[in-house]
N, C-alpha and C positions, 0 to 999 in steps of 0.2 A: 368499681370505684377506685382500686389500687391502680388499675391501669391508667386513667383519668387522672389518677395525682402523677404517674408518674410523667405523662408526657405533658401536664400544665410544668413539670420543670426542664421542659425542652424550650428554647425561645427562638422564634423568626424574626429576622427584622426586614421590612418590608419596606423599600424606599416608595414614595409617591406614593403611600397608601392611603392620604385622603382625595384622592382624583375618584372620577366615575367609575371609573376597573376598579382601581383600589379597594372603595370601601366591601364592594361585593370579593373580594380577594380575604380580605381581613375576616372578613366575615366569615368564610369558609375555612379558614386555619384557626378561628376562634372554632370554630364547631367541633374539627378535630381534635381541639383539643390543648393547641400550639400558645406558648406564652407568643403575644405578639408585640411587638416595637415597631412603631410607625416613624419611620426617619423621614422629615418635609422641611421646607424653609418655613414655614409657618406652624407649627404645632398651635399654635391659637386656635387656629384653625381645624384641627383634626380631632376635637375634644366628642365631635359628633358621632366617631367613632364606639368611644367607651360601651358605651348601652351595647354593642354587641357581641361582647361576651361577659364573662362575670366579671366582679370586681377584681381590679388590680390584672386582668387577664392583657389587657391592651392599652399600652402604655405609648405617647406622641415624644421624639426628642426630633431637637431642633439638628439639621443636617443639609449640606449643601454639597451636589456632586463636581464644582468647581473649588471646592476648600477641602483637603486630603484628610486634615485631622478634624472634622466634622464628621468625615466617615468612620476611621475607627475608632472612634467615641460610639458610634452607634451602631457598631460592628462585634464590640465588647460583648463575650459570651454568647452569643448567638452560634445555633448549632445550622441553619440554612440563611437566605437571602434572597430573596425575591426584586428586582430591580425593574419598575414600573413607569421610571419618569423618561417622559418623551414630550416635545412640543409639535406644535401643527405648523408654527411659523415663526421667525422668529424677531426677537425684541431686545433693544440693550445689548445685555451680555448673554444673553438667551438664544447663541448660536446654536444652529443644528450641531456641528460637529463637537462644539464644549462639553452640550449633554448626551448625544447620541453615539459618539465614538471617546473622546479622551475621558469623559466624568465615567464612565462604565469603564474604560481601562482602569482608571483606576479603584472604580470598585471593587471590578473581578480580582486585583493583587492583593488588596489590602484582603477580601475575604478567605483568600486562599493563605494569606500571611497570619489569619487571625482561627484560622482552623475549622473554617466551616466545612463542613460535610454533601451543601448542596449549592448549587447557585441558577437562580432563575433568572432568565432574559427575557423580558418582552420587547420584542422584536415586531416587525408587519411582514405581509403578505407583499412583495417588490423589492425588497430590498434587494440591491444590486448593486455592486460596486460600479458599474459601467453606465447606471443610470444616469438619464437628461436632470433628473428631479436631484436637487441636493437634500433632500430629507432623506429620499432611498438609497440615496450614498452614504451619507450619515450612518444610518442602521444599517447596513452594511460592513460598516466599519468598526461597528460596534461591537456586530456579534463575533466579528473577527478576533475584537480586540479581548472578547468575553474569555472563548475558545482559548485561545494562546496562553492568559493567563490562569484560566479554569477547566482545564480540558473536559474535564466531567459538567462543563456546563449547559442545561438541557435549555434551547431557545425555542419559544415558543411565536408565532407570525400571526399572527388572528387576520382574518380582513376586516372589515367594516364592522363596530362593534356596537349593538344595536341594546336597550333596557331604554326604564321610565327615564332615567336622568340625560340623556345619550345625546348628541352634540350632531345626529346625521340627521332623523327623523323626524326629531325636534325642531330642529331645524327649518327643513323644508314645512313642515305644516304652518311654521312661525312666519316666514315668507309669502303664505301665499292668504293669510289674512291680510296682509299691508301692500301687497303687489298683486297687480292684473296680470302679468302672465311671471311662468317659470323657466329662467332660463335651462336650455338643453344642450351641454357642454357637449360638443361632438357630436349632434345630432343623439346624445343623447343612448348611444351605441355598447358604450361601454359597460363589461360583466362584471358586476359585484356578489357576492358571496356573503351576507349579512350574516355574523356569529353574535347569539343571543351572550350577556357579558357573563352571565350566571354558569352558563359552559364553559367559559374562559377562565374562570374562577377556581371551576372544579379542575383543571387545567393541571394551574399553577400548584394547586394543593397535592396533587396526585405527584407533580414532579417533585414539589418537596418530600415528597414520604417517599418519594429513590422510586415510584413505580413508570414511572418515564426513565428511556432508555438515555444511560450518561453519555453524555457528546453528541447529543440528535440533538435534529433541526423540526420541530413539528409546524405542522401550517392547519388551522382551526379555521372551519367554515360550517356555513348553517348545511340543511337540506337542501336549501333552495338558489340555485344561479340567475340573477336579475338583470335586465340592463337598466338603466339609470333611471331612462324613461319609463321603461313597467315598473319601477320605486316611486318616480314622482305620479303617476297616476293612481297607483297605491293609495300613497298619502292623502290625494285628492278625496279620493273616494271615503275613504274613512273620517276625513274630515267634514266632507259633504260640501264639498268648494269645489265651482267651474272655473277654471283659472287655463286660457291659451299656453302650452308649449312652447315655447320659443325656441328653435333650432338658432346654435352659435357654433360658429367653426370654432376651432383651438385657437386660429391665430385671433380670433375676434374675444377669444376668454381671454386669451395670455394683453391682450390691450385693456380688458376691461379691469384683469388682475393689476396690472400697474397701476392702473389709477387710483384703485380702492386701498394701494400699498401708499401711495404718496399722499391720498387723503388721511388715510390712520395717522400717519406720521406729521401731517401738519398740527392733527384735531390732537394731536398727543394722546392718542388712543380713544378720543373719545366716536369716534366715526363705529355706529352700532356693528357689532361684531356679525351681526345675522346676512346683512349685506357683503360681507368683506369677503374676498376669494386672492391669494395670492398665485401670480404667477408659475410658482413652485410647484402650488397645486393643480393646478393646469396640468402640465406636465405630467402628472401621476394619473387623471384620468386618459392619458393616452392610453394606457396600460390596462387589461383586464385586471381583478384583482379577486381572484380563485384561487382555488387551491390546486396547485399541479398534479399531473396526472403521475408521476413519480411518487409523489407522498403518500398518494392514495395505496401503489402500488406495495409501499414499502410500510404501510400501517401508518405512518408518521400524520393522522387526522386526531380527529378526538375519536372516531369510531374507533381506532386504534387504542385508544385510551378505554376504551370501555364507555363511554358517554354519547348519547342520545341525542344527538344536537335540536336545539328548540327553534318552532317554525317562526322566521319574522312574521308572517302572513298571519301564524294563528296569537302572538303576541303584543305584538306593536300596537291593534286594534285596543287595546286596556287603557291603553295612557296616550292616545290621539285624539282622541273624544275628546278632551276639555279646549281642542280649536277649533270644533263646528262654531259655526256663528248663534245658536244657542243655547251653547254649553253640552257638557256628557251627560244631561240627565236630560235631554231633548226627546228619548224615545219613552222617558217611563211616563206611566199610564197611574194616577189616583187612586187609589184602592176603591 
């Protein structure tokens, strides 16, 4: 019990911590133990959090990583920092490089100005400064920017990040109840590496507590290497939907990406998000998106972490079930 009070008076503050990583992130440095501060543009919004640890354990303040002194306001006393926010595309003032490279520059200062002791980057698997995609140049620049200003800061790359709430799985199963066939970006070719988020979770928690090595780059993948096409017949199957394949070359995705960009943009966002593919994105499935054979070499996985990474194959199945056509309780049987 003395140990337990003493580290509920240790605090994290954890940007983007009511997103789909997020809340499973919070949750895991609630467990440990950790005071938590949830820094978002909407703390309204993050109130859903609280139930996951005890009272007064996790606390939402309002924080923007394009406005300096929002952050160290939310920086105040905080002994780690964990920095979660990233976009898939962007909107407004919602540039990749605003929040993927300068909003982290200037996170990683102010933390290091402010006396933290750890700082976490969530980063992806491509990041590359020399990439086609401006998102993988973004993080790229980011983790750059982490580094220079945080040397001891440990970045983490997950690839494709799969649980109930998840934006990839979800997805495709959501698509292929309202559409007869699925398209197959590339013939459908390219390698994904699916990491369960509850691994990603135990991740970040572990580098917070210093047991991730300072100034590494780790790169987080399931067990299993997929191409697109053995994901989307995947999904099929467990949803129990015949749905044709559609092979699209890249240049015929990156056409199809502009139109669904200049649709979003007329409908003022209203053009449904499940349909939508940006150009951007295109571009990044050129790219396998695995975990290099260097990381592996040099420990820098979650096995390296000591963590067991969880099978898409044997999870995904729990929370696909409610898009058969009738319903997840279609197999049970009447007592």
């Amino acid at each position: 019990m003395a140990d337990e009070l003493v580290r509920t008076n240790q605090l994290v503050t954890v940007f983007g911590g009511s997103g789909f990583i997020g809340r499973h992130v919070v949750r895991a440095l609630a467990r440990d133990g950790w005071r938590v501060r949830v820094a978002t543009r909407r703390p309204d919004l993050a109130f859903h959090l609280q139930p996951l640890g005890n009272v007064g354990q996790i606390s939402p303040v309002q924080a923007n990583l394009r406005y300096p002194d929002s952050i160290v306001h939310a920086l105040r006393d905080a002994q780690a920092v964990v920095n979660l926010v990233g976009i898939l595309s962007e909107t407004g003032e919602q540039k990749f490089d605003a929040v993927h490279a300068d909003g982290v520059k200037t996170l990683a200062k102010a933390a290091k100005a402010g006396g933290a002791s750890a700082f976490v980057q969530i980063s992806a698997i491509g990041a590359d400064p020399d990439s086609a995609s401006a998102y993988a140049r973004s993080k790229a620049r980011g983790e750059a920017a982490a580094r220079e200003a945080f040397p001891e800061a440990v970045i983490l790359r997950p690839s494709v990040v799969f649980g109930p709430e998840d934006h990839f799985f979800n997805r495709f199963a959501a698509m292929a109840r309202y559409m007869p066939a699925l398209p197959l970006i590339g013939e459908g070719k390219t390698k994904l590496q699916p990491v369960f988020v509850g691994d990603v979770a135990k991740a970040v928690a572990l580098a917070v507590e210093g047991k991730a090595t300072q100034g590494a780059i780790y790169e987080l993948g399931g067990p299993e290497v997929a191409t697109l096409k053995r994901i989307l017949e995947f999904v099929l199957k467990i949803t129990e939907r015949k749905r044709f394949l559609a092979p699209i070359s890249f240049a015929q995705a990156k056409t199809i990406g502009g139109l669904t960009e200049t649709l979003t943009k007329l409908s003022l966002g209203l053009f449904p998000e499940m349909f939508a593919i940006t150009s951007d994105q295109v571009e990044l499935l050129k790219t396998d998106n695995v975990v290099s054979a260097a990381a592996i070499a040099d420990k820098r996985t979650l096995q390296g972490l000591g963590i067991t990474p969880e099978s898409f194959e044997a999870f995904v199945p729990t929370y696909l079930g409610r898009y058969r056509a009738t319903g997840q309780f279609a197999d049970r049987r009447a007592a």
